[in-house]
C-alpha positions in Angstrom: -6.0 -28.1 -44.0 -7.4 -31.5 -43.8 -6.8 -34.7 -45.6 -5.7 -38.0 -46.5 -4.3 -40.9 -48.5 -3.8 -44.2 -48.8 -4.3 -47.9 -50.0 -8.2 -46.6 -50.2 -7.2 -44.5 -53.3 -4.8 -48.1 -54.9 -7.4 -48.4 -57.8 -6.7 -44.8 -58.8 -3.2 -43.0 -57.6 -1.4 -45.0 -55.5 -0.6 -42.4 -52.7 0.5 -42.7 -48.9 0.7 -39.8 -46.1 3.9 -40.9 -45.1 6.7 -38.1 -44.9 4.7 -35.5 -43.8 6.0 -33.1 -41.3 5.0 -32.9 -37.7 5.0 -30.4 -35.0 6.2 -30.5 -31.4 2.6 -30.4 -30.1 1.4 -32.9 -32.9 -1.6 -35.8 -31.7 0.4 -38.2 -33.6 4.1 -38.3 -35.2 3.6 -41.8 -36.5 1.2 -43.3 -39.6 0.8 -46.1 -41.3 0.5 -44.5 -44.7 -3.1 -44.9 -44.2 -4.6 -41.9 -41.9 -6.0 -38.5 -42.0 -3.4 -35.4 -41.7 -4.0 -32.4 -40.6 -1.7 -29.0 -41.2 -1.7 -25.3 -40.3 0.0 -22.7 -42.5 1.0 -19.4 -41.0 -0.5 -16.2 -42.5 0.3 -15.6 -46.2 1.9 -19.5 -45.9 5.0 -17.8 -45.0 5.1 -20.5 -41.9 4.7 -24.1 -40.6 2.9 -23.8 -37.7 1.1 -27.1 -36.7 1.4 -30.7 -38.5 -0.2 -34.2 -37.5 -1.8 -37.8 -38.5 -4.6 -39.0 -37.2 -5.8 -42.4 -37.3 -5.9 -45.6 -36.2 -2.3 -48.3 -36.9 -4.6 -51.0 -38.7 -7.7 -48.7 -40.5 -6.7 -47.1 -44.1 -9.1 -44.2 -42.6 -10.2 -42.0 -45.7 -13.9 -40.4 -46.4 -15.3 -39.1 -50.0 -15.2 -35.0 -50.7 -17.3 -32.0 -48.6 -16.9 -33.7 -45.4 -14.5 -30.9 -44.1 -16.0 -27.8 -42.3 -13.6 -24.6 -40.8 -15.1 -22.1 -38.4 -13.4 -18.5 -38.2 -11.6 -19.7 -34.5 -9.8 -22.3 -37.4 -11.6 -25.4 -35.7 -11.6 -28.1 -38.2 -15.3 -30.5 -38.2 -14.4 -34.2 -40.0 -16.6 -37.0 -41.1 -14.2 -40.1 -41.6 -14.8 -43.3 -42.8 -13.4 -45.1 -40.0 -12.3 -48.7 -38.6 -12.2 -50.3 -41.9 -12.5 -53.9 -41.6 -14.2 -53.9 -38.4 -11.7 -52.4 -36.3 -11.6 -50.6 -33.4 -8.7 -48.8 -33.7 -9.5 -44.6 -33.8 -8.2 -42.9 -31.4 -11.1 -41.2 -29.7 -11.5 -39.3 -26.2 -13.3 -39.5 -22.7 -17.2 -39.1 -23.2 -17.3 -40.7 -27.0 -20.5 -41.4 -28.0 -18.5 -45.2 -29.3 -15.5 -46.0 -28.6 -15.7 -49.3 -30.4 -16.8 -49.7 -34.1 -19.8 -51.8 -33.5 -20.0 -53.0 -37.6 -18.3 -55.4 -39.8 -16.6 -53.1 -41.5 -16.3 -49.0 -41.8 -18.2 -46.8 -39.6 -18.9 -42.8 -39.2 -15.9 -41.5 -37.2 -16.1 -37.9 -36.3 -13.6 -35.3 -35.3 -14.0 -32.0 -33.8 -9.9 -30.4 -33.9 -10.0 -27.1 -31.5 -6.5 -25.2 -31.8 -7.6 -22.9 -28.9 -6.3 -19.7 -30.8 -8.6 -17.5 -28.6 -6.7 -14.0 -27.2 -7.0 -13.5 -23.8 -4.9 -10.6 -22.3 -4.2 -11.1 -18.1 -2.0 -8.7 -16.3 -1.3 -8.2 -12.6 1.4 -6.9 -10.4 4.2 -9.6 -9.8 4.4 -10.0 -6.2 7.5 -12.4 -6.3 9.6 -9.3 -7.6 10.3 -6.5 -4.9 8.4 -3.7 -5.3 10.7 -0.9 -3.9 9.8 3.3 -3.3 12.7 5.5 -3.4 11.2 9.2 -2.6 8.0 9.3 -4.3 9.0 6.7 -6.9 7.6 3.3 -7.1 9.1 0.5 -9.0 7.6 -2.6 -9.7 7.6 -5.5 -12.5 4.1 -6.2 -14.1 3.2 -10.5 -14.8 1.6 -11.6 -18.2 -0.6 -15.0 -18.0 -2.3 -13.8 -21.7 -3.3 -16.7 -23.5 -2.7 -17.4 -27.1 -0.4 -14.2 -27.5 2.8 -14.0 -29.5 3.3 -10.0 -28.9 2.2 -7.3 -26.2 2.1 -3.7 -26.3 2.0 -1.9 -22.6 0.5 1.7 -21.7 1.8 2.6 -18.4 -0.6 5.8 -18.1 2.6 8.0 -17.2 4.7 8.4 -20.7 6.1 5.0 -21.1 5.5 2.0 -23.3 6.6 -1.2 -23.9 6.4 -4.5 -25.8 8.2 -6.8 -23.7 6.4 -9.7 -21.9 6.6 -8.7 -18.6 7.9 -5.4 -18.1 9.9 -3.5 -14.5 8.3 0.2 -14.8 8.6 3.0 -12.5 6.2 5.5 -11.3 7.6 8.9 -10.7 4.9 10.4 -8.2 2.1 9.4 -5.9 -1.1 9.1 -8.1 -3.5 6.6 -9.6 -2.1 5.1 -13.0 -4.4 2.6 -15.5 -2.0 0.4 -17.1 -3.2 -1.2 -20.4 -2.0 -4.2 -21.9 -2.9 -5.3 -25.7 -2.0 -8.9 -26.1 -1.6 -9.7 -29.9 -2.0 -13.0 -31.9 0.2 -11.6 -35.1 -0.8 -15.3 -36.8 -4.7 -14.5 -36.5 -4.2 -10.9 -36.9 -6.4 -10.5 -33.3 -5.6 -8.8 -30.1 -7.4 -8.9 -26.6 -7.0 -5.7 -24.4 -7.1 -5.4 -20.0 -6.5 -2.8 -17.4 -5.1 -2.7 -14.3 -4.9 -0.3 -11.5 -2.1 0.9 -9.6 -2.6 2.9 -6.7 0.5 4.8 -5.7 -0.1 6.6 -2.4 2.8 5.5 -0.1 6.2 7.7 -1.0 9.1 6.3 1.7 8.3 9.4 4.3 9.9 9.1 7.4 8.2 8.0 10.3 8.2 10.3 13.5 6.6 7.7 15.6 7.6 8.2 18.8 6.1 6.9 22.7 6.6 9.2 25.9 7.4 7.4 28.8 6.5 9.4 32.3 4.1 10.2 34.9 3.0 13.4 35.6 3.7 13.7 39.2 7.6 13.1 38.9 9.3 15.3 41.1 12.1 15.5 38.6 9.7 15.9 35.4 12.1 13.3 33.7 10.4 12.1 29.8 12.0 9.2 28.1 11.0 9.4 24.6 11.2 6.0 22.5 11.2 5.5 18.8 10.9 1.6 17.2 11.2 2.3 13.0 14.4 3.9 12.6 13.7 4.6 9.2 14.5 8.5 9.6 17.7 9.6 8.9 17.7 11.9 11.9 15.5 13.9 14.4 14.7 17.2 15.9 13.4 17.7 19.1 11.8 20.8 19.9 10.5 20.0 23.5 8.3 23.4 24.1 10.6 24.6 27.5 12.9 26.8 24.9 15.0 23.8 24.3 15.7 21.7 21.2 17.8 18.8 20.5 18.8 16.8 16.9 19.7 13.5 17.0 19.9 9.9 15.6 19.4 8.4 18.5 16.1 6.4 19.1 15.8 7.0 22.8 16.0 10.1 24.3 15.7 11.6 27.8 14.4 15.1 28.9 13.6 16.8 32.5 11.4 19.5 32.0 12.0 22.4 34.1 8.8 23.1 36.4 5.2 21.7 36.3 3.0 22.6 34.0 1.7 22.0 30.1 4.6 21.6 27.6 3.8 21.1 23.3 6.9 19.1 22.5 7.2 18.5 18.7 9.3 15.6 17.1 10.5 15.8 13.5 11.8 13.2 11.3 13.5 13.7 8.4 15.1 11.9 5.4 18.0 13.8 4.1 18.1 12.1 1.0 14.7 12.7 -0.4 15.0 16.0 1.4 11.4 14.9 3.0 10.0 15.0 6.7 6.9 14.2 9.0 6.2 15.1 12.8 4.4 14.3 15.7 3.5 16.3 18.8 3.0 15.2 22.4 1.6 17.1 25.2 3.2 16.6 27.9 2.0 17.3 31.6 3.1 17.6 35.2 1.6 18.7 38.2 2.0 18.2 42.0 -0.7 16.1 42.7 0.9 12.9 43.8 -1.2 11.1 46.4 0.9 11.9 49.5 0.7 10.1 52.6 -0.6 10.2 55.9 0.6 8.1 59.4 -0.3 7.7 62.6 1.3 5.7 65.1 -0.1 4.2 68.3 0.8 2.2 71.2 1.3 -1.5 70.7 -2.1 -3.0 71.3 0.1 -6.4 72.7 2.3 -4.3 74.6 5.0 -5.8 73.0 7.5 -2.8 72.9 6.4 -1.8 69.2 3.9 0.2 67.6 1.0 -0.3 65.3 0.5 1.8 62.2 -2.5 3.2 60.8 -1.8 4.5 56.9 -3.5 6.2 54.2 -2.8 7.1 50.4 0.1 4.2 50.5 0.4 1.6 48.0 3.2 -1.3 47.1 5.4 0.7 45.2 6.2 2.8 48.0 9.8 2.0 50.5 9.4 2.1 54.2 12.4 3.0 56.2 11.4 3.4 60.3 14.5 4.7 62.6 13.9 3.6 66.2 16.0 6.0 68.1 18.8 5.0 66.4 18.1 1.4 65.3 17.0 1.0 61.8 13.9 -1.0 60.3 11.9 -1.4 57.3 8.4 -2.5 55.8 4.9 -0.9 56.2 4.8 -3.0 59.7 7.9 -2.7 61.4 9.4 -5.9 63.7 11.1 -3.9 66.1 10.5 -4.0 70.1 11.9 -2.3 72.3 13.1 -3.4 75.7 11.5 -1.4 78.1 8.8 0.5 78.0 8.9 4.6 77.6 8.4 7.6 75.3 10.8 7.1 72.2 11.9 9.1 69.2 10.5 7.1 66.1 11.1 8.3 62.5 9.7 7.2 59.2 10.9 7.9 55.6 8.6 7.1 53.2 9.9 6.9 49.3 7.3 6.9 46.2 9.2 5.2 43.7 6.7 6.5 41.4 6.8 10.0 41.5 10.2 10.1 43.1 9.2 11.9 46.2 10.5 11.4 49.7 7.9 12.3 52.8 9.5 12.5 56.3 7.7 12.0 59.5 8.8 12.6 63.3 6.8 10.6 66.0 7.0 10.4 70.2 5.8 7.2 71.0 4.6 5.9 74.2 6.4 2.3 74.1 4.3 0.0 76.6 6.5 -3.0 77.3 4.8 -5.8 79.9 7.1 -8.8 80.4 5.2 -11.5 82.1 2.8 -11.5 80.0 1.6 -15.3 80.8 0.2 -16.6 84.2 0.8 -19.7 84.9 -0.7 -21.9 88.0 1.5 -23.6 90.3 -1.0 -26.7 91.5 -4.4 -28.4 90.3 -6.4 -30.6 91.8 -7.7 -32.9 89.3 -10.2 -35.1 91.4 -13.7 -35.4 90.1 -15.2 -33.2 92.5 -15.8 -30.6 89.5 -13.9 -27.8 91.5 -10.1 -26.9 89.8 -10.1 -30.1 87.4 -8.0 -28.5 84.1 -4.2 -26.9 84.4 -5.5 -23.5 83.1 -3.0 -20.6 82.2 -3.6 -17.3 81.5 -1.9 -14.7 78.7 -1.9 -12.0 75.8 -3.8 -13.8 72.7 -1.0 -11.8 70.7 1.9 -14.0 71.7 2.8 -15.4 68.5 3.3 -18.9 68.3 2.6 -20.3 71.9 3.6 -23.9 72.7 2.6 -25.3 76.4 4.2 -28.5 77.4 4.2 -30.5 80.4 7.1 -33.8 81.7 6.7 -36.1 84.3 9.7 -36.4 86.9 11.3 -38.8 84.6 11.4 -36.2 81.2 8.4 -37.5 79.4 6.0 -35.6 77.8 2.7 -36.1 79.2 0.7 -32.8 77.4 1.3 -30.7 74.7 -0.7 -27.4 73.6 -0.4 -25.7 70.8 -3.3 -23.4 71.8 -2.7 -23.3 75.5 -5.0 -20.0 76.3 -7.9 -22.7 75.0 -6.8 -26.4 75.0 -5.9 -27.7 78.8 -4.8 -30.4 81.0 -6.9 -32.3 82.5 -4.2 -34.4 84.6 -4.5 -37.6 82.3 -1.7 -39.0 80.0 -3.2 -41.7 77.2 -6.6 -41.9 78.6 -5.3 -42.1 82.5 -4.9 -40.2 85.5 -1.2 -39.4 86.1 -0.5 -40.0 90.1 0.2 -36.9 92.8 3.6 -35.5 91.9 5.7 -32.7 90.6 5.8 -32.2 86.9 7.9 -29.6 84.8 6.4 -27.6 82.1 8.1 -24.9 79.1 6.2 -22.4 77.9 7.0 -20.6 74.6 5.2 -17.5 72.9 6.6 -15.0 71.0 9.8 -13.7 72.2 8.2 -15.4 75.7 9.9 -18.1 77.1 8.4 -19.5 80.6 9.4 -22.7 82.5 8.8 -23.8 85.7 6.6 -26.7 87.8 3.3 -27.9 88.4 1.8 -29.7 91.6 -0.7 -32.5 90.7 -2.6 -32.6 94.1 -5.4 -35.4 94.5 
C-alpha cells in the first residue's frame, strides 16, 4: 500500500497520517501529519509486516491519483508532489538526480521503495562446529546464510530431513551424499533451492604407521621400531623370524636371529570399531660391513712410535692401541717408547655402527735415536765468509723446536723458533757481540739440549 493525507486535502476532509503504525525497520517513525505512508500486509492480511512515513518535517507532501505502480517483487514506484513552498526538505539518497527543490514551490519527487523479498538459499558445512568420525560415522552441523527466508526444509541424501535452520546430521557410512536445502519465503509463497556436496571418505581407521630404525650390518641384528600417532588401540607384531609380539607400546625393540631377508608385518587395530590397518617392512641384514685393514711401520722420526697406514676406517670407529702393556687411544697413537727394539703392539678397533670389534697383533721394530740435534761448539763470525752463522743440525720432526742463546751475564742475545733454518750470525741489535762464552737451550719435542757456544774472532 501507498498513500497519504493531510492539510492538502483541508478544502475537502480534513485528514492527517498521524497514528499510523510503524515497524522496527521503518525509514521514518515520525510525521508531521503531512507525508506519504507506506504499509505491507501479510498474505491474506492476516499480518502487519512493514509500516512507515515518508516525507519531509515542513512539506504537506501529497500527489493526485494513478501515480502508484507495484511490480510482482512488491517494489512500490511514487510520483509525489514534493517540497511545497519551495522547500528542500525530502529525504532523498546518494546519487539523486536533485537533492534540492530548485522551484518556488512543489516539485516532482520520486520514489523507488525495494523491500528486497528476493529468496536466496546458501548452505555450507559449519567449520566453527567440530566435525567428529566415530567408526565410519561422520557428524557435522550444516550453516544457513539464505536470504529473505522464514522456513527451510533439508534433504540429507541418506533418510533424514529436517526444517530447522541449521541442522547437526550424521552420516552413517563412507559415501558421497547431495544435501539439498529449500529455503521458503511463506509471506511470498516462493522458495529458492541449493546443493551441497559432502564427501565422506575418511572413517577413524587406525594408523599402522610405523619407522624401522637399523642398519643392516649390525652384528646383533637389533630393529627399533617407532610409532608417532598413537591413535590405535593396540598392536601386533608379526616380525617374519616365527615370532610375534602385541602391544601398546609405541616403541619397540627386536634382534633378529641371523642375517638374511625378514617380511615383518605391523597391525593396528581399534577395538572399539572392531577395525584395523597394517604396514609391512622388509627388513635386511647381511655381513658386509666395511672391515678394516692396518699396517704399522717404523717411526719415520725415530721417535720410539709407529706410523699407521689405514683403510675402510671412518670417525665413528674407537681406537684402542696396547703397547706391551701400556694403553693408548686415537687413530694416531702418542705413545714412545724409551728405547729402541722389537715390541708387542696391539690394536682393537670398535665400529660403533655395526657393532663389531676387529683385533689386530703387530711386532714392531721400535727405532729410538736420542741425540737427535747436533749442535756446534764454536763459530767464527769474522767477515772472511768462511763459518760466519751458528748452524745446528736435527730431525725436521722435532715438534716444536726453540733455539736460544745468553751472554755470560743471562741475556738473551738470539732466539729461533725455526733453528734448522733461521741462524746466528754473532750480532745482538744490529752489532757484533765480542769473543766470549755464551750459553744456549735447545727445546724440540720431548728434546731438551743445553750447553755453550765459543764466539771466536
Amino acid at each position: 500500500l501507498s498513500g497519504w493525507g493531510g492539510v492538502t486535502n483541508s478544502g475537502f476532509v480534513p485528514t492527517s497520517v498521524d497514528q499510523l503504525p510503524t515497524s522496527s525497520d521503518a525509514l521514518q517513525t515520525a510525521t508531521n501529519g503531512s507525508d506519504f505512508y507506506f504499509m505491507v500486509l501479510g498474505k491474506n492480511f492476516t499480518s502487519f509486516e512493514y509500516g512507515s512515513y515518508f516525507g519531509g518535517a515542513s512539506s504537506a507532501e501529497h500527489v493526485d491519483g494513478g501515480t502508484s505502480r507495484f511490480d510482482d517483487r512488491g517494489r512500490i514506484y511514487q510520483a509525489v508532489c514534493a517540497g511545497c513552498g519551495g522547500n528542500d526538505d525530502l529525504p532523498t539518497t546518494p546519487g539523486a538526480f536533485s537533492q534540492t527543490n530548485n522551484s518556488s514551490n512543489c516539485n516532482l519527487g520520486v520514489i523507488k521503495l525495494d523491500f528486497e523479498t528476493g529468496i536466496e538459499a546458501i548452505a555450507d558445512v559449519d567449520f566453527d562446529y567440530l566435525i567428529d568420525t566415530t567408526c565410519y560415522e561422520l557428524t557435522l552441523r550444516l550453516s544457513n546464510s539464505s536470504v529473505n527466508a522464514n522456513a527451510y526444509f533439508w534433504d540429507f541424501d541418506q533418510g533424514d530431513t529436517s526444517n530447522l535452520d541449521e541442522p547437526v546430521v550424521t552420516f552413517p557410512n563412507l559415501g558421497t551424499y547431495e544435501v539439498m536445502l529449500v529455503a521458503i519465503d511463506t509471506v511470498c509463497d516462493s522458495y529458492d533451492t541449493t546443493y551441497i556436496t559432502i564427501e565422506h571418505d575418511t572413517a577413524n581407521f587406525p594408523t599402522a604407521l610405523w619407522t624401522p630404525d637399523y642398519v643392516s650390518c649390525d652384528l646383533f641384528k637389533e630393529v627399533v621400531f617407532t610409532e608417532t600417532l598413537g591413535d590405535a588401540d593396540y598392536f601386533e607384531f608379526n616380525f617374519g623370524d616365527g615370532t610375534t609380539l602385541v602391544t601398546s607400546n609405541q616403541t619397540v625393540q627386536h634382534a633378529y636371529p641371523s642375517t638374511g631377508t625378514f617380511i615383518t608385518t605391523i597391525t593396528a587395530r581399534d577395538s572399539f570399531c572392531d577395525v584395523s590397518s597394517q604396514t609391512v617392512h622388509t627388513i635386511e641384514f647381511d655381513n658386509d660391513a666395511n672391515v678394516p685393514t692396518v699396517n704399522v711401520f717404523t717411526d719415520s722420526c725415530r721417535y720410539g712410535g709407529v706410523d699407521v697406514v689405514y683403510t675402510n676406517v671412518d670417525s665413528t670407529m674407537i681406537f684402542q692401541w696396547d703397547f706391551s702393556g701400556t694403553p693408548d687411544t686415537g687413530m694416531i697413537p702418542t705413545f714412545r717408547y724409551p728405547e729402541s727394539g722389537l715390541e708387542n703392539v696391539t690394536l682393537t678397533i670398535t665400529d660403533t655402527i655395526c657393532n663389531r670389534d676387529y683385533d689386530f697383533d703387530f711386532l714392531a721394530d721400535i727405532v729410538r735415536i736420542d741425540g737427535r740435534v747436533f749442535i756446534p761448539t764454536a763459530f767464527t763470525p769474522n767477515e772472511d765468509n768462511n763459518n760466519e752463522e751458528f748452524k745446528i743440525f736435527g730431525n725436521s720432526c722435532l715438534e716444536d723446536p726453540i733455539f736460544i742463546i745468553y751472554d755470560s751475564w743471562g741475556n738473551e742475545v738470539f732466539r729461533s723458533e725455526d733453528p734448522f733454518q733461521v741462524f746466528w750470525d754473532g750480532t745482538f741489535n744490529g752489532k757484533a757481540v765480542p769473543q766470549d762464552v755464551y750459553t744456549y737451550r735447545f727445546t724440540g719435542g720431548d728434546e731438551i739440549r743445553m750447553g755453550t757456544i765459543t764466539v771466536i774472532r
